[in-house]
Phi, psi and omega in degrees: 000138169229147199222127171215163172245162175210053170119242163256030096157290219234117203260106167250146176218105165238130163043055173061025180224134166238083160298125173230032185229155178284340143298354176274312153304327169310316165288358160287316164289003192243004198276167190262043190196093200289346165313303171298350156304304192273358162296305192268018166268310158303312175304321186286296185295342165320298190280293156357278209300356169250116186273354181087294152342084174304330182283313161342274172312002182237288177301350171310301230253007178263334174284319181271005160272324185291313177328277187307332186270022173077348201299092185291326178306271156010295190277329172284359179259263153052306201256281207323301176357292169291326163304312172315313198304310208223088161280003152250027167265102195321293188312317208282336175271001161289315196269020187243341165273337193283313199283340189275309160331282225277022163229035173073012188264023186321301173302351187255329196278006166249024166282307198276332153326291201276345144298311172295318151305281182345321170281302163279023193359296190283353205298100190259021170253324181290334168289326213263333158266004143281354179263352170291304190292341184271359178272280195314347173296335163079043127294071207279302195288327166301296196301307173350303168303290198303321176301306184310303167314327155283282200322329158307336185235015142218108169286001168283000197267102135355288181284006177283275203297348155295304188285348192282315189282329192275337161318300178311305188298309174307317161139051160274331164041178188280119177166164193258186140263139175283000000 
């Protein structure tokens, strides 16, 4: 495999398929070859993680060095940051929702979801973790909705699709979000 970028973008060669657009990865996630899948989901979070914003991308990357070390505070003033820096960049409100889950901060970090779909649609990481918090919420019909809605756009995800069931079990049953 070879990976290379080009603004935006993005050049991959697995096993003789070159994708070079992020619809082209997207459409790579939905293929019947789960290797090239999980090859165009690292190329996506690979392109995702740049804001175009050089200052931006240096404080991205001082929150998600605070992020690994446990520091929470720290990576959430960090992620806010960035959104001040570059407010249409879909990660930096992914990873400040990431850091808000893990501090238990379930209504903020599905604030910050839901701003990264807005940027993002297709971002099936920013869905599938709002569908983690409307779970601790034992908002199940919600989360259901969320899992589902990642999985339209990468049908490869496993725990998705386990949380989607375990939802389901809870009485998530069927239905959209507004």
């Amino acid at each position: 495999m070879q990976i290379g970028s080009m603004g935006h973008y993005v050049v991959c060669w697995h096993e003789g398929v070159c994708m070079q657009t992020e619809k082209e990865l997207l459409q790579a996630l939905k293929g019947d070859d789960p290797a090239l899948a999980a090859t165009a989901e690292a190329m996506l979070w690979r392109t995702w993680c740049h804001s175009g914003n050089s200052e931006a991308d240096r404080i991205f990357r001082v929150g998600v060095d605070a992020m690994q070390r446990g520091k929470l505070d720290e990576a959430e003033t960090e992620f806010t940051r960035v959104i001040d820096a570059a407010p249409g960049f879909a990660e930096g409100w992914n990873k400040r929702a990431t850091v808000r889950f893990m501090r238990q901060d379930f209504a903020g970090s599905i604030a910050d979801c839901q701003e990264t779909l807005a940027r993002n649609p297709n971002h099936f990481g920013a869905s599938s973790g709002q569908g983690l918090c409307h779970m601790s919420l034992g908002q199940y019909r919600e989360a259901a909705v969320c899992f589902r809605r990642a999985l339209e756009i990468h049908p490869y995800l496993d725990a998705v699709r386990h949380n989607l069931a375990l939802a389901e079990a809870e009485g998530g049953g069927s239905g959209y979000l507004h």
